[in-house]
N, C-alpha and C positions, 0 to 999 in steps of 0.2 A: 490505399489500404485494401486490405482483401480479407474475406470470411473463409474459417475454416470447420468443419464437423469434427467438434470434443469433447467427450461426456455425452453424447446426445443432445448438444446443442449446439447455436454459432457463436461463435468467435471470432468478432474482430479483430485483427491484429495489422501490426506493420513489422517488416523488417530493416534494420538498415545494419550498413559495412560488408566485408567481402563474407564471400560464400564458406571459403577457406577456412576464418578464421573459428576460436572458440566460441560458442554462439551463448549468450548470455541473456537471461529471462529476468523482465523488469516487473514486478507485481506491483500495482498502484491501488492505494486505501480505498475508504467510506465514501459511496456515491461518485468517483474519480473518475476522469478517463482517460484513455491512455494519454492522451496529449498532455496531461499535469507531470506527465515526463516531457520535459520539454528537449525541443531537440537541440538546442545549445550545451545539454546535459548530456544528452546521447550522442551529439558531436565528441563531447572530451570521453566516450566509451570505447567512440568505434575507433578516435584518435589512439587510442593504447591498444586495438588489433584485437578487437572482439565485434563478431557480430551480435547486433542485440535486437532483441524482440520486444514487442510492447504488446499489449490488447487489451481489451476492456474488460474486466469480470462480468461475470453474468448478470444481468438486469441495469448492466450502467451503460452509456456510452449507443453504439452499435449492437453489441450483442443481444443473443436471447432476454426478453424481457419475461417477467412470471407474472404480468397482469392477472392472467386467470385466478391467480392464488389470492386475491382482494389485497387490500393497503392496510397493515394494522393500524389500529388506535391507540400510536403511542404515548402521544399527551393524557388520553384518558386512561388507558392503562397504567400508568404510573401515578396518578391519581385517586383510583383506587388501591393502586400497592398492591400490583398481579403486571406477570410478563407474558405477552402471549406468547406460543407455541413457533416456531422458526419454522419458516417454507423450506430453509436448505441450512446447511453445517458450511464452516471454514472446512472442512474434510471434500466438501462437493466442490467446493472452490480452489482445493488443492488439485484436484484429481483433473476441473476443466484443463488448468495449467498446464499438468500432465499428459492428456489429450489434444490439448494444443501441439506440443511437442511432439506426439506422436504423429498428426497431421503433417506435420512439416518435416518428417525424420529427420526427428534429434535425438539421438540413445540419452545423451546425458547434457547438464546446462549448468553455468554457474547461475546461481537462483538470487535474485535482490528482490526486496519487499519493503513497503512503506506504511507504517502506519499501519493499518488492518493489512495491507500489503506483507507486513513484517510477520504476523499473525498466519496469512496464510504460506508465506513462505518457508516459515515455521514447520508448520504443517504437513509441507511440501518435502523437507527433506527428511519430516521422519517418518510421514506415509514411502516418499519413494529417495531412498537413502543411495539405493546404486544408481540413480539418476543424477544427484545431486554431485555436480564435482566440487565447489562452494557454494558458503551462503553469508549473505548480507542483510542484516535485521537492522533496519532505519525506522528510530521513532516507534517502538513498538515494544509488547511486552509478553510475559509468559502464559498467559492468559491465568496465571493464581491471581484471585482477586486482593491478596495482600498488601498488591502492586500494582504500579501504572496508573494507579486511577485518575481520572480527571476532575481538576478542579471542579466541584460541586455549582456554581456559579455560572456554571460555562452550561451546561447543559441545557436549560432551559433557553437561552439566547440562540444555539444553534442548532440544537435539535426539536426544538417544541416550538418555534415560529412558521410563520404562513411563508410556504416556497416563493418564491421568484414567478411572477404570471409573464415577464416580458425581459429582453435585455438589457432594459432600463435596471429593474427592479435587480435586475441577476449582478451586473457593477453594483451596485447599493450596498449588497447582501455580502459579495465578495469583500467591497471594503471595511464590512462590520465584523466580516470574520479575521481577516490578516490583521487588524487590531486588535481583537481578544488573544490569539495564539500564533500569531508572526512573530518572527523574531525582531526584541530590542534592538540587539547589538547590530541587525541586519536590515533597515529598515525597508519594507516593499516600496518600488517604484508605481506611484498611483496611475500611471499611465497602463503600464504592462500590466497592474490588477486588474483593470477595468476591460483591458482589448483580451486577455487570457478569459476573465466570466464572459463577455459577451459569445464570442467563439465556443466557449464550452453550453451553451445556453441553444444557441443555435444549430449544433453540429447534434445536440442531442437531452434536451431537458426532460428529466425522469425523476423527480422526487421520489415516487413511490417504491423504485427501486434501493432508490438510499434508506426508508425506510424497512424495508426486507432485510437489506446487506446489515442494518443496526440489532436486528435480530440475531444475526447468524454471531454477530460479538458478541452480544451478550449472555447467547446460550454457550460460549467457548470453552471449553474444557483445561484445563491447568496443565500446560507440555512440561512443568519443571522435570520431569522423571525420565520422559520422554528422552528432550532436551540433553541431559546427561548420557546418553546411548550413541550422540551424535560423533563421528569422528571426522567430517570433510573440515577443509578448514571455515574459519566460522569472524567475520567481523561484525562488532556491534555499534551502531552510533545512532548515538541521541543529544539532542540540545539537552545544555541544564537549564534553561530558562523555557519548558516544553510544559502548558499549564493543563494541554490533552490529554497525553499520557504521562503520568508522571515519568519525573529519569529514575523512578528505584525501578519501571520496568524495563527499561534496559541496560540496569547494571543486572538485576534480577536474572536476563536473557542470558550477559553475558559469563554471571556465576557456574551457570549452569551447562552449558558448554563446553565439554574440555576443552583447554588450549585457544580460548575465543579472545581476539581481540577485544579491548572497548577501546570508545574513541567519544570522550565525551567532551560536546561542543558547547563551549561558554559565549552566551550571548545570543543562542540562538532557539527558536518556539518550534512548535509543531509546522515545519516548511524544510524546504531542502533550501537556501538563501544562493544566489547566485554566483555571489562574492565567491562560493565557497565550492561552487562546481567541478572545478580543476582538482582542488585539495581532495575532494570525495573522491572524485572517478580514479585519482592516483592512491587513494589509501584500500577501495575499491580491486583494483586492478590488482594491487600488492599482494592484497588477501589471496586473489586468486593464480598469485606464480606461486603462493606458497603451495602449490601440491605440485608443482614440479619442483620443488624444495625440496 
């Protein structure tokens, strides 16, 4: 893995597939790092003759952390019924992207996003549109608060509990969350839960960064309008069984879109399910001959 200067800050990333090919930008959600692209996944990407990039957002993973800017109080802020003030925008998260790319000269990218991933990818191709040759919004919504929203239940379980202090505790936590929003129909292998938290635990544990990044969603601005200006081609997919984001936000995504695929996946939660990796990277890849279409 190597760091690159983007935005005024670093950026972790990794490359994989040939030099040659279209080079293609993976944005991963809330607290994530790059490695929750797993490479069995960017195996079947670089397999259909794309190079693809990974990196960490800012304050997750390897990259720039924003310690200085303190950890909100978001238990106790919602509590009282007040949201504090956001250290940075989905726009600042767009733009690292963008600076990423720049770093690495890439005029233009097919752009994928997961989840907050999908948000700032969003973001991404309608801040920087002649950059974007497609885009793929997985799991994510238009930021109108009409939509997406997530089961009210769910909240307090996973964002207002004491983080992980050890590896231990990180599998524990991992397999309390792939039980609330994994997919039914695709059940997690408890093995691979536990070896993926401990690796992401160890490679880089930052809660307080997850806390900042929860800000920057909540303070998100509504792209439907936006959204509608877009012309690259555009695929959506979301499980209907996803209790994080609801699936009206990405039919919502997809409405709004001209011309956008949806693809919506029965049986499956807020996860990209393994089973299902070939089928994505080839509905994925499709999206993206359509602009030589």
């Amino acid at each position: 893995m190597s760091k690159a200067k983007a935005n005024g800050i670093d950026i972790c990333y990794d490359v994989h597939g040939d030099a040659g090919d279209p080079p293609m930008l993976l944005i991963m959600g809330l607290g994530a790092q790059l490695t929750m692209w797993r490479e069995e996944f960017v195996g079947e990407l670089v397999g259909r003759g794309f190079r693809v990039v990974r990196f960490d957002n800012r304050d997750v993973g390897l990259s720039t952390w924003f310690d200085d800017a303190g950890v909100p109080d978001l238990a106790g802020a919602v509590a009282r019924g007040e949201i504090p003030p956001a250290v940075y925008t989905l726009e600042d998260m767009a733009d690292d992207a963008a600076g990423l790319l720049d770093a690495l000269g890439i005029e233009r990218a097919h752009i994928v996003g997961a989840s907050m991933g999908g948000m700032i990818a969003q973001t991404f191709a309608i801040r920087h549109p002649e950059r974007t040759i497609s885009l793929c919004s997985i799991m994510s919504t238009t930021g109108d608060p009409a939509v997406g929203q997530a089961d009210p239940s769910l909240v307090g379980e996973l964002f207002m509990s004491a983080p992980p202090r050890d590896p231990e505790e990180a599998e524990e936590a991992a397999l309390r969350a792939v039980a609330l929003i994994g997919s039914p129909g695709y059940p997690a292998e408890e093995t691979a839960v536990r070896a993926y938290a401990r690796a992401a635990f160890l490679r880089a544990n930052h809660p307080e960064g997850t806390a900042r990044q929860t800000l920057a969603v909540i303070h998100q601005r509504d792209r439907t309008k936006d959204l509608r200006k877009l012309s690259c081609p555009t695929l959506v997919i979301h499980g209907e069984a996803d209790p994080l984001v609801n699936p009206s936000g990405g039919r919502a995504t997809a409405e709004a879109v001209p011309g956008a695929e949806l693809w919506m996946q029965p049986g499956v939660g807020h996860d990209l399910p393994p089973a299902l990796y070939a089928e994505t990277a080839e509905r994925i890849a499709a999206n993206a001959r359509r602009v030589r279409a």
